[in-house]
C-alpha positions in Angstrom: 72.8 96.6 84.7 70.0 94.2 83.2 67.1 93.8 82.6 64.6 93.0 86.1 61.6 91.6 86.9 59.4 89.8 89.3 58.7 86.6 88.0 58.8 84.1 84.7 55.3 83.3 82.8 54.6 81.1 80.2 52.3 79.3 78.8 51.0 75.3 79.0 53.7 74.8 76.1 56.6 75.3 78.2 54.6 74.8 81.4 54.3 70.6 80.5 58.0 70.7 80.4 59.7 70.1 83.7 63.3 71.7 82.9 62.0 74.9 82.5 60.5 75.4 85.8 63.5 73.4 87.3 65.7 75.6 85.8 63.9 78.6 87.6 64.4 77.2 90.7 68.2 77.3 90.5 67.8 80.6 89.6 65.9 81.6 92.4 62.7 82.7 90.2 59.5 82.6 90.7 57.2 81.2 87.8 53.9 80.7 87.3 53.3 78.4 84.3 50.4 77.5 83.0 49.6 73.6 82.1 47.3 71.5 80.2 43.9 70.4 81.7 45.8 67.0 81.7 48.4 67.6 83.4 49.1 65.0 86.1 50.3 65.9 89.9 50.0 64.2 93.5 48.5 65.0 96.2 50.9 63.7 98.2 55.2 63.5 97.8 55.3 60.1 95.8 57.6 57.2 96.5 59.7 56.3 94.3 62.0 53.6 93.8 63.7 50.7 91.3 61.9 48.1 91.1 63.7 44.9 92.3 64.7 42.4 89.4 61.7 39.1 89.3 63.2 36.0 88.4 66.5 35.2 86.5 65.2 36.1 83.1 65.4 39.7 81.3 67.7 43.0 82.6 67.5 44.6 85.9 65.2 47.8 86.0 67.2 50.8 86.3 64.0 53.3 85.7 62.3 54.9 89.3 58.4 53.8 89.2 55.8 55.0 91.6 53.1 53.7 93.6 51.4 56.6 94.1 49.0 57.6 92.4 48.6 60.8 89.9 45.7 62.6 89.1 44.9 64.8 86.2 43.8 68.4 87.5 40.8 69.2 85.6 40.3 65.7 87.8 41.4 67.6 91.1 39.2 70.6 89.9 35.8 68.9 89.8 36.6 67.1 93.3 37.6 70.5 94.5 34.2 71.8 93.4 32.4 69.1 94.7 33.5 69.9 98.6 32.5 73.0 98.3 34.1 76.4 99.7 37.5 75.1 98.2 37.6 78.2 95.7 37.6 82.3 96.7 36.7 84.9 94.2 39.1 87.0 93.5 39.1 91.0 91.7 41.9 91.2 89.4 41.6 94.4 87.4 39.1 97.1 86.0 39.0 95.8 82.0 37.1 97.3 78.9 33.7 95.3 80.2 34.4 96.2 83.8 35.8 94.2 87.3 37.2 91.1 86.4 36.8 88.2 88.6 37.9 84.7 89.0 37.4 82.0 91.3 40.5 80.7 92.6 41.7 77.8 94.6 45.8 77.0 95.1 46.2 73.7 96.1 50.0 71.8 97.0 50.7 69.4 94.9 53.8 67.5 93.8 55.1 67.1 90.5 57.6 64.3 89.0 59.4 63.9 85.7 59.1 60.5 85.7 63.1 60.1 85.6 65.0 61.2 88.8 64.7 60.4 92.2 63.4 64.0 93.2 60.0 65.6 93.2 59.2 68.8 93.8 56.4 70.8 95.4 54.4 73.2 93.5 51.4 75.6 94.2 48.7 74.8 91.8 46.5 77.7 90.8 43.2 76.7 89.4 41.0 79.7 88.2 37.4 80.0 86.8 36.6 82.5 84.7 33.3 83.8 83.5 32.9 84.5 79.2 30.3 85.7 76.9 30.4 82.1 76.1 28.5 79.2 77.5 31.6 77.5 79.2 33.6 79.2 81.8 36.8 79.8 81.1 39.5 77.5 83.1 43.3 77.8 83.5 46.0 76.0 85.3 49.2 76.9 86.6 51.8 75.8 88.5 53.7 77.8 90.8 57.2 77.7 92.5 56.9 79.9 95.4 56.9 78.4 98.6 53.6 77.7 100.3 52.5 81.5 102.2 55.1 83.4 100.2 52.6 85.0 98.1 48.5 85.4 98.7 45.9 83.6 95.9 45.5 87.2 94.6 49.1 87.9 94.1 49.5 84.4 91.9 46.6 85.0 90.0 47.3 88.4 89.3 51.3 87.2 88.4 48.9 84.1 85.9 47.0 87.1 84.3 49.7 89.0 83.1 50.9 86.3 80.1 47.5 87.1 78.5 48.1 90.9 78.3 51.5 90.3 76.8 50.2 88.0 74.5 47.5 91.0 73.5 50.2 92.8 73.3 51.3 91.3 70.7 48.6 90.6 68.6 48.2 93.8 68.5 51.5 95.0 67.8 51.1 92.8 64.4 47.5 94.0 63.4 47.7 97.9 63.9 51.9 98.6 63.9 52.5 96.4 61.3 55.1 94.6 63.8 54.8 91.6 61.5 54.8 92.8 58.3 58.5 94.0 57.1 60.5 93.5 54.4 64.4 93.3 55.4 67.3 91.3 54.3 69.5 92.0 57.4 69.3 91.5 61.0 70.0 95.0 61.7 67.1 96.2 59.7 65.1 93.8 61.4 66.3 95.1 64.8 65.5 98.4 63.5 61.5 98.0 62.8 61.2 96.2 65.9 62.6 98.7 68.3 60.2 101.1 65.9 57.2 98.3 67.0 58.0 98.7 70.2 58.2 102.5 70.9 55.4 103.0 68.8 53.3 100.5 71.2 54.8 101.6 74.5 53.1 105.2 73.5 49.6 103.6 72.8 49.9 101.9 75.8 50.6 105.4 77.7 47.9 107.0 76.3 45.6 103.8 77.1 46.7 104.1 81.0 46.0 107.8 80.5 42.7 108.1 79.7 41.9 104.8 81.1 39.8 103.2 77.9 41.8 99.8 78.3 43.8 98.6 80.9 45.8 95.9 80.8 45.2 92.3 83.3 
């Protein structure tokens, strides 16, 4: 039967790299993967083309360039806050310190590998996050669901969920020991894991149950 689920997350590691979220598209998945602060997009589909050979000297460019012009999207972020009423807050879930928030904006943008002739349109998601610290707390994401297929709530939410899995683990490795084995075969290997993971799938139950953490 297999395995299913709603959407691919990841983080800005194998958000940076084009072929992944390509390769979700011929799937027909959705992701939402987050990317670095300077992570360049347009604003607008870029042109693209060869540039034509100057002069009889040197080889004949066979690399697309652009004349557009990229912009990083911490860079789109601060002009987005500067307009004003470009962001919505948005509740995602009740946590251990209460309602979390964000401000959200998703903005279209267009992303390009550098290589082909192609480039494809992506939702950005750009959400602000309060901390105990003195910065806010700011992610990126690009998105490859079509523009009005999903609400900013619904991406954000889908963005939130890599952080919980990622808890998840850390977790699993400081209070179930999932890191700490001592195995010389695969199948004993397979064996403590699948131990890991019943044994966190039950705190996890009795977490929802009584309702003293709660995942994003």
């Amino acid at each position: 039967m297999g395995n299913k689920f709603d959407f691919v997350g990841d983080d800005g590691l194998f958000g940076n790299d084009y072929s992944l979220m390509d390769g979700l598209d011929e799937l027909i998945l959705i992701g939402v993967l987050d990317v670095h602060s300077d992570q360049h997009v347009f604003l607008e589909e870029p042109v693209k083309a060869i540039p034509e050979k100057k002069g009889n000297k040197g080889r004949k460019a066979t690399k697309y360039k652009t004349t557009s012009k990229a912009i990083e999207v911490r860079t789109l972020k601060k002009q987005l806050e500067e307009k004003g009423d470009q962001f919505e807050e948005v509740e995602i879930c009740e946590g251990t310190k209460g309602l979390i928030k964000s401000k959200v904006a998703v903005v279209i943008v267009y992303t390009w590998d550098g290589k082909s002739l192609s480039s494809k349109k992506r939702l950005l998601l750009i959400r602000i996050s309060k901390t105990d610290k003195v910065n806010d707390q700011i992610r990126y994401a690009l998105c490859n669901a079509k523009e009005g297929q999903f609400t900013s709530k619904e991406i954000v939410k889908m963005q939130a969920q890599r952080c919980f899995v990622e808890s998840a683990f850390k977790e699993s490795k400081s209070d179930i020991s999932m890191s700490e084995y001592q195995v010389k075969s695969w199948k004993a290997w397979h064996h403590h894991m699948a131990m890991c993971m019943m044994a966190q799938a039950y705190v996890l139950t009795e977490k929802k149950a009584h309702q003293k953490e709660r995942p994003y």
